[in-house]
DSSP file (Angstrom, degrees, kcal/mol; ACC not computed):
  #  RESIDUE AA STRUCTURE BP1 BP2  ACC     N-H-->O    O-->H-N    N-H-->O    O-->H-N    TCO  KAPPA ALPHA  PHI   PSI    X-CA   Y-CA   Z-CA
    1    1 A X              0   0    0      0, 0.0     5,-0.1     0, 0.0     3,-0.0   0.000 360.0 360.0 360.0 -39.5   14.4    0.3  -16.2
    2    2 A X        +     0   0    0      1,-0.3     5,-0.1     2,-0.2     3,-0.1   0.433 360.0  56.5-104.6  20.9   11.0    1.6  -15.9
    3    3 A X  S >>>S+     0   0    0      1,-0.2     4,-1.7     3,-0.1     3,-0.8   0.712 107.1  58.9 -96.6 -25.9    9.7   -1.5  -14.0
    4    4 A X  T 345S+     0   0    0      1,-0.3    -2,-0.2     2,-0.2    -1,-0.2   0.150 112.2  33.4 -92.6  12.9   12.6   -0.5  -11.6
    5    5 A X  T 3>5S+     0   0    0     -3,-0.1     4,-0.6     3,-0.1    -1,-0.3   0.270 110.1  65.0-144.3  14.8   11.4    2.8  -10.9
    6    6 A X  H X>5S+     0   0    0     -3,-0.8     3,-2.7     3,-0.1     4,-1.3   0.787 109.4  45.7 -67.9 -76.9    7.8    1.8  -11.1
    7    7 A X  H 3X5S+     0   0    0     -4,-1.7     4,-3.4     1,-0.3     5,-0.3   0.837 111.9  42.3 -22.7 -66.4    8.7   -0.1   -8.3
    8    8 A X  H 34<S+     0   0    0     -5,-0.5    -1,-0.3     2,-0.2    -2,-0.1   0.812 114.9  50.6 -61.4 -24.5   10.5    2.1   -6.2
    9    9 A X  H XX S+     0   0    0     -3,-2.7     4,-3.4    -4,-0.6     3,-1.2   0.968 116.8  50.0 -80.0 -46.6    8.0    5.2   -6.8
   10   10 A X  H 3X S+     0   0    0     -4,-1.3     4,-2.7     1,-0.2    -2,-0.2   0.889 114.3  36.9  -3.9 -75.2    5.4    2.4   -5.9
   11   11 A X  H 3X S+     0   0    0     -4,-3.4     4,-0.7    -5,-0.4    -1,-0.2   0.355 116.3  62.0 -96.2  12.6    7.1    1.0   -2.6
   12   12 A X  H <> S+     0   0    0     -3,-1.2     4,-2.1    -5,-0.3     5,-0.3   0.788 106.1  42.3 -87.7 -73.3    8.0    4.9   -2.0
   13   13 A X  H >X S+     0   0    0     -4,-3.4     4,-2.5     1,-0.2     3,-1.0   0.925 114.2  48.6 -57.3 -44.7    4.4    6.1   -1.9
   14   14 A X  H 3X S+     0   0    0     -4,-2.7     4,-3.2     1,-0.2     5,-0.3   0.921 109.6  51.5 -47.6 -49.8    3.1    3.3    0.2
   15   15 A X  H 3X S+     0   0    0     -4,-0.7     4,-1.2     2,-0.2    -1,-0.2   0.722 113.3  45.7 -62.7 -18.5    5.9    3.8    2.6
   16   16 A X  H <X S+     0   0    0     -4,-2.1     4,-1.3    -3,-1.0    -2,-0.2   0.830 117.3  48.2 -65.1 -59.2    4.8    7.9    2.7
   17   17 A X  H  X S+     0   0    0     -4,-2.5     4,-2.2    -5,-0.3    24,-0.3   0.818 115.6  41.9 -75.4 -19.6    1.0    6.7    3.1
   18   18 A X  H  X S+     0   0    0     -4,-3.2     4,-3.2    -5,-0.2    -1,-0.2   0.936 110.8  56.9 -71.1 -41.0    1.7    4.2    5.8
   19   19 A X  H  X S+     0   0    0     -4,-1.2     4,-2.7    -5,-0.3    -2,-0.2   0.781 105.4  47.6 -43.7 -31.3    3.8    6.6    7.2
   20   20 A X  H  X S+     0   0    0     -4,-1.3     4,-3.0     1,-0.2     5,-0.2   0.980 113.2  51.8 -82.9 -55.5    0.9    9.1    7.4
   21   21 A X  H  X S+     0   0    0     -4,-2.2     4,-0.9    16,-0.3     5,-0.3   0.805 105.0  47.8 -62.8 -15.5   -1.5    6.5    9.0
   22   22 A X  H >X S+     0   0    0     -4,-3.2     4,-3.3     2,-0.2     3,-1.1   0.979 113.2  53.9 -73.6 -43.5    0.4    5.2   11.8
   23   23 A X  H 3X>S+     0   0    0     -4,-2.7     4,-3.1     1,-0.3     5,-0.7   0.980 120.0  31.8 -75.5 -40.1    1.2    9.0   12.7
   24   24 A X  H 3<5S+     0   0    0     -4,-3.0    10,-3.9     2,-0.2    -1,-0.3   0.607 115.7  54.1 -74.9   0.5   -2.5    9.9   12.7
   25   25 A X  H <<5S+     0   0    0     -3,-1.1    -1,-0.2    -4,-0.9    -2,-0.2   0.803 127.2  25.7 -86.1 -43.9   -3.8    6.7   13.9
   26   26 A X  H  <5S-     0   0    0     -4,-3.3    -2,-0.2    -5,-0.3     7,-0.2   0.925 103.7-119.2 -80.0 -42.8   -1.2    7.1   17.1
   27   27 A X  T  <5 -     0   0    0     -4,-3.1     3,-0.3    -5,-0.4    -3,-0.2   0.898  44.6-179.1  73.0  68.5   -0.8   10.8   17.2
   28   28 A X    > < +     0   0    0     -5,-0.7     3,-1.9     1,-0.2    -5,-0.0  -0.032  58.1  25.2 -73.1 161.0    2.8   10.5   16.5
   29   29 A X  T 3  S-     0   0    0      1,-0.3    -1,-0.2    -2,-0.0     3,-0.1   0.853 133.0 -63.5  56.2  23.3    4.7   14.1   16.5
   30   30 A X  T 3  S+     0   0    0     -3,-0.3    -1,-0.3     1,-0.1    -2,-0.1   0.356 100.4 148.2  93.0 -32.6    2.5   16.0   18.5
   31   31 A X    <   -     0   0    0     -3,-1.9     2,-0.2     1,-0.1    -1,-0.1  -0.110  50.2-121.3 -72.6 149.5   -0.4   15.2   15.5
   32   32 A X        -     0   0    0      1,-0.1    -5,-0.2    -3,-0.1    -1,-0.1  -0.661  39.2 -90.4 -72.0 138.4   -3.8   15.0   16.7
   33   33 A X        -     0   0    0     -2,-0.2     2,-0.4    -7,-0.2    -8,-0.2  -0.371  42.1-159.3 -52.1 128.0   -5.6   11.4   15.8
   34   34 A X    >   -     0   0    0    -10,-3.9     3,-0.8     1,-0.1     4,-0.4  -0.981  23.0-148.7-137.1 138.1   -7.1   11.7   12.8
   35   35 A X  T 3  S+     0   0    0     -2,-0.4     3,-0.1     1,-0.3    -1,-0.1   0.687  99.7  45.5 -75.7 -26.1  -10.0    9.2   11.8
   36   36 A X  T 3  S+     0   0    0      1,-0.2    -1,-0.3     2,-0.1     3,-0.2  -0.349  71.1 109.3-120.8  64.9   -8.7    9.7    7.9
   37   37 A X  S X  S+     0   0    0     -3,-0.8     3,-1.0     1,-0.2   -16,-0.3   0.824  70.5  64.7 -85.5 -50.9   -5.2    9.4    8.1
   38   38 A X  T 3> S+     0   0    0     -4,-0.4     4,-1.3   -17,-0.2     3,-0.4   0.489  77.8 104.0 -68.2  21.6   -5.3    6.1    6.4
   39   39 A X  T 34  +     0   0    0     -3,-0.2    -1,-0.2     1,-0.2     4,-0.1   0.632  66.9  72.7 -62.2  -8.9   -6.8    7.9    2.9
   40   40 A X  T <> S+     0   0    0     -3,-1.0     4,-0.7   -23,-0.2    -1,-0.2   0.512  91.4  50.6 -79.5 -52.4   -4.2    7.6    1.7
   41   41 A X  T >4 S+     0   0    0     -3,-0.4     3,-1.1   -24,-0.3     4,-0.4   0.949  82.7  82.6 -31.3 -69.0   -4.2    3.6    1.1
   42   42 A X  G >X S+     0   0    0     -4,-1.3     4,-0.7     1,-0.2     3,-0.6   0.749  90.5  43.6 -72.5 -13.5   -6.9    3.0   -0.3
   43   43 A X  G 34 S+     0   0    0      1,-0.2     3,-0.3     2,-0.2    -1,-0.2   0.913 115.1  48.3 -82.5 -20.4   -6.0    3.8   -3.9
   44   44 A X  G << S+     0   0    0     -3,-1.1    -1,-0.2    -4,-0.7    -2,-0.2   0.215 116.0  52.3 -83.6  23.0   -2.5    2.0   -3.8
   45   45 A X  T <> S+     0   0    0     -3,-0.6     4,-0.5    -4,-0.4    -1,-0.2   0.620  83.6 145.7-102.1 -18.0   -4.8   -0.9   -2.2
   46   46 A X  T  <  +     0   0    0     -4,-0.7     2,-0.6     1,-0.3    -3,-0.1   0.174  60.1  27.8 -71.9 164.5   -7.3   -0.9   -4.9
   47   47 A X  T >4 S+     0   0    0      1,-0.1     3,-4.7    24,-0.0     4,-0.3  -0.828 123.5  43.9  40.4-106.8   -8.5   -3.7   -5.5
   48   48 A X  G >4 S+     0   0    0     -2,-0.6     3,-0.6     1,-0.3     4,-0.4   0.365  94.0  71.9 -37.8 -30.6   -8.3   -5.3   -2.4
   49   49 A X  G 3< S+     0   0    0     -4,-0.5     4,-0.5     1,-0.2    -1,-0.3   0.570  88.8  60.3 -53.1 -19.9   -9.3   -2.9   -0.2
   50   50 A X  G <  S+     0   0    0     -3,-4.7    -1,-0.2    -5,-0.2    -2,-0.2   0.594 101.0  66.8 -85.0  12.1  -13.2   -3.1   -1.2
   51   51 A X  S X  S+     0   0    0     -3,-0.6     3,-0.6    -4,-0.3    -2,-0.2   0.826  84.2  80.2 -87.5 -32.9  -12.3   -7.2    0.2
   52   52 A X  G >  S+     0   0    0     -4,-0.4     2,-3.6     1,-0.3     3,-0.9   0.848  70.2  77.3 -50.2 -44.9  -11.9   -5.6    3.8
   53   53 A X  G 3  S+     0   0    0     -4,-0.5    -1,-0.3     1,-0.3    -2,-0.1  -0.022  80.3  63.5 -78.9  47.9  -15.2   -5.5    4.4
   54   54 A X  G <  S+     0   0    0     -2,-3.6     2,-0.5    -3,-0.6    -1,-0.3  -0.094  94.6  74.5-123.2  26.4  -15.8   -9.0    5.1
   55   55 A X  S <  S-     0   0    0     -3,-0.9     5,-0.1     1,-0.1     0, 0.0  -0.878  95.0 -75.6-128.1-178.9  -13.8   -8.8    7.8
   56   56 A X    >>  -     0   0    0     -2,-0.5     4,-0.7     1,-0.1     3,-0.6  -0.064  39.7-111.5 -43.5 165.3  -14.4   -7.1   11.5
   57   57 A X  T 34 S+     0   0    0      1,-0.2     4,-0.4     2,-0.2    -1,-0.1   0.606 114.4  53.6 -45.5 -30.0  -14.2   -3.5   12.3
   58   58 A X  T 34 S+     0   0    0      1,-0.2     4,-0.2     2,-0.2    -1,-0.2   0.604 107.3  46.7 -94.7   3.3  -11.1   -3.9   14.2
   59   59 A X  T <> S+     0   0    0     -3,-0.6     4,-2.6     1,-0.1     5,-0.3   0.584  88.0  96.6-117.0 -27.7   -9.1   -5.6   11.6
   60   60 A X  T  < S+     0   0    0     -4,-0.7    -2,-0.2     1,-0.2    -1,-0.1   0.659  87.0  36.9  -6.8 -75.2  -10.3   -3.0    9.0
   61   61 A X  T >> S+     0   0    0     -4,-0.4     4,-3.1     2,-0.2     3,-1.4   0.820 112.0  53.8 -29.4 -54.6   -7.1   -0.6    9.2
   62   62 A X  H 3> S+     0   0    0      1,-0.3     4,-2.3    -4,-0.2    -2,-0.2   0.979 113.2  45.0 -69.1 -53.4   -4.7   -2.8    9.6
   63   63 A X  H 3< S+     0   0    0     -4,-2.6    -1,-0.3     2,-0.2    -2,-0.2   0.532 108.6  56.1 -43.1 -16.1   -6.0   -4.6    6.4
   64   64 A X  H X> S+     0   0    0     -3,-1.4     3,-2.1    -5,-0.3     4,-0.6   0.875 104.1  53.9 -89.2 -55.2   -6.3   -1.7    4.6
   65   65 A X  H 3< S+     0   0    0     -4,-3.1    -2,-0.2     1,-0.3    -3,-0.1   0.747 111.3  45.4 -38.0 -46.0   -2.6   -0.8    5.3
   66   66 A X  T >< S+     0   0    0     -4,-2.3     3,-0.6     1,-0.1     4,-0.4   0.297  87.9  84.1 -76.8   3.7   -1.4   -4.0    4.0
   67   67 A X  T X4 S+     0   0    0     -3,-2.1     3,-4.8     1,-0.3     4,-0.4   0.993  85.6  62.6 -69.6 -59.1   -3.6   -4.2    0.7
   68   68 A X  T >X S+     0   0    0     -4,-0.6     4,-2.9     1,-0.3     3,-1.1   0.714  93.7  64.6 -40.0 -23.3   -0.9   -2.0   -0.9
   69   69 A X  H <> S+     0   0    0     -3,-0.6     4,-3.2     1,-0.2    -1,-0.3   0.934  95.9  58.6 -52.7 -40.5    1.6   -5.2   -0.2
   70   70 A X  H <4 S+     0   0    0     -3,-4.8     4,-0.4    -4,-0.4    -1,-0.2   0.564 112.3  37.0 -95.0   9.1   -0.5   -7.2   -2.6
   71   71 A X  H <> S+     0   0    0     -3,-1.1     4,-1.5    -4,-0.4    -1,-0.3   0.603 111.6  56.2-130.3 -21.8    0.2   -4.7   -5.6
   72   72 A X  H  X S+     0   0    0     -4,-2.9     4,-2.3    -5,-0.3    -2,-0.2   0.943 116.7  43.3 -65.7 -40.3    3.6   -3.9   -4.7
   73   73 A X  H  X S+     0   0    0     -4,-3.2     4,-2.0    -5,-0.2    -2,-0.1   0.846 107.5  51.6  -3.3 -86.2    3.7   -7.6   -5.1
   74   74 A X  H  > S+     0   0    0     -4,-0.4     4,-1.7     2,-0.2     5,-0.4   0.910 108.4  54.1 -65.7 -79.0    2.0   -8.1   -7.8
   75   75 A X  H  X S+     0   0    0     -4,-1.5     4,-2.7     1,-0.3    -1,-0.2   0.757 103.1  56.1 -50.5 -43.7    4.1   -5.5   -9.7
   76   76 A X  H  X S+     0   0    0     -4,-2.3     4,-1.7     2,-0.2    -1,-0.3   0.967 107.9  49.1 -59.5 -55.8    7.5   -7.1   -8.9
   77   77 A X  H  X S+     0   0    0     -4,-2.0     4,-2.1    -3,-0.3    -2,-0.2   0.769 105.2  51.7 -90.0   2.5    6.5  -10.1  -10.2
   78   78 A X  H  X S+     0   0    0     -4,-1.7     4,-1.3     2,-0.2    -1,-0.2   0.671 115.6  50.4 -72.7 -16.0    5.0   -8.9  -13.7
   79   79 A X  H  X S+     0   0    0     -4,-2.7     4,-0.6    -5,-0.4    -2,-0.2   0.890 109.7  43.2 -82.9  -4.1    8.5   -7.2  -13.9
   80   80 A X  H  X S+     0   0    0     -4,-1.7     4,-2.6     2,-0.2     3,-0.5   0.922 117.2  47.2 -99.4 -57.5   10.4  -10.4  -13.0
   81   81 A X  H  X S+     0   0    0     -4,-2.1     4,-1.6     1,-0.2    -2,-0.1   0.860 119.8  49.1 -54.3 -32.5    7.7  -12.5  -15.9
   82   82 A X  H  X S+     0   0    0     -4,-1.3     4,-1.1     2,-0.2    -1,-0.2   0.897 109.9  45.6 -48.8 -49.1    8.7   -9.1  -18.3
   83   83 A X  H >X S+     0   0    0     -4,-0.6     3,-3.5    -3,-0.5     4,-1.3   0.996 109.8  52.7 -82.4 -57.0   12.1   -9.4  -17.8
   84   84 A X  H 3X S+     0   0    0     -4,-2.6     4,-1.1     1,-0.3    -1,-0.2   0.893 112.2  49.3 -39.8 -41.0   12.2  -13.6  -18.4
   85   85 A X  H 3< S+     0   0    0     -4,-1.6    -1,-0.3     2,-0.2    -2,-0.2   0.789 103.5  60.9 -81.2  -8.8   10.4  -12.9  -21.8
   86   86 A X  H << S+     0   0    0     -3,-3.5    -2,-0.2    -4,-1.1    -1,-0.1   0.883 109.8  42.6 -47.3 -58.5   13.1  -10.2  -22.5
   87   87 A X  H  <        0   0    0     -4,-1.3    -2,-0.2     1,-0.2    -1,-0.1   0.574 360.0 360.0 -62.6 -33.5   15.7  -13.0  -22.3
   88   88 A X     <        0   0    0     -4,-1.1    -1,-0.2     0, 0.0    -2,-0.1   0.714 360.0 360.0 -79.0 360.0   14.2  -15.8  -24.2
């Protein structure tokens, strides 16, 4: 139960913080583009987000956006390895 709402408060906020950079990267809504919309990322990316920087400038965002994937990840399968030792 509380890997199941880890999750979901998890894949909740990311979807909130993506949400918030695409509209300020695009100027979605009216919103003006705003150069730190994505600020929002970088602590559900952590880790992985200090890795962008070996890559280009332009791939930078977009990498940043997806880091959170690799801990939503990440989280699903320690609850799935949890749940299997639950069982034996």
């Amino acid at each position: 139960m509380v890997c199941r709402i880890t999750i979901i408060a998890f894949a909740t906020l990311y979807l909130l913080a993506l949400f918030a950079f695409l509209t300020g990267t695009f100027g979605w809504f009216g919103q003006e583009r705003d150069p730190l919309s994505g600020v929002f990322l970088l602590p559900l990316g952590l880790p992985w987000v200090l890795a962008v920087d070996l890559f280009s400038e332009s791939a930078k965002p977009w990498l940043a956006a997806t880091a959170p994937v690799l801990n939503l990840l990440a989280l699903v399968l320690i609850c799935r390895w949890a749940r299997g030792l639950r069982q034996e």
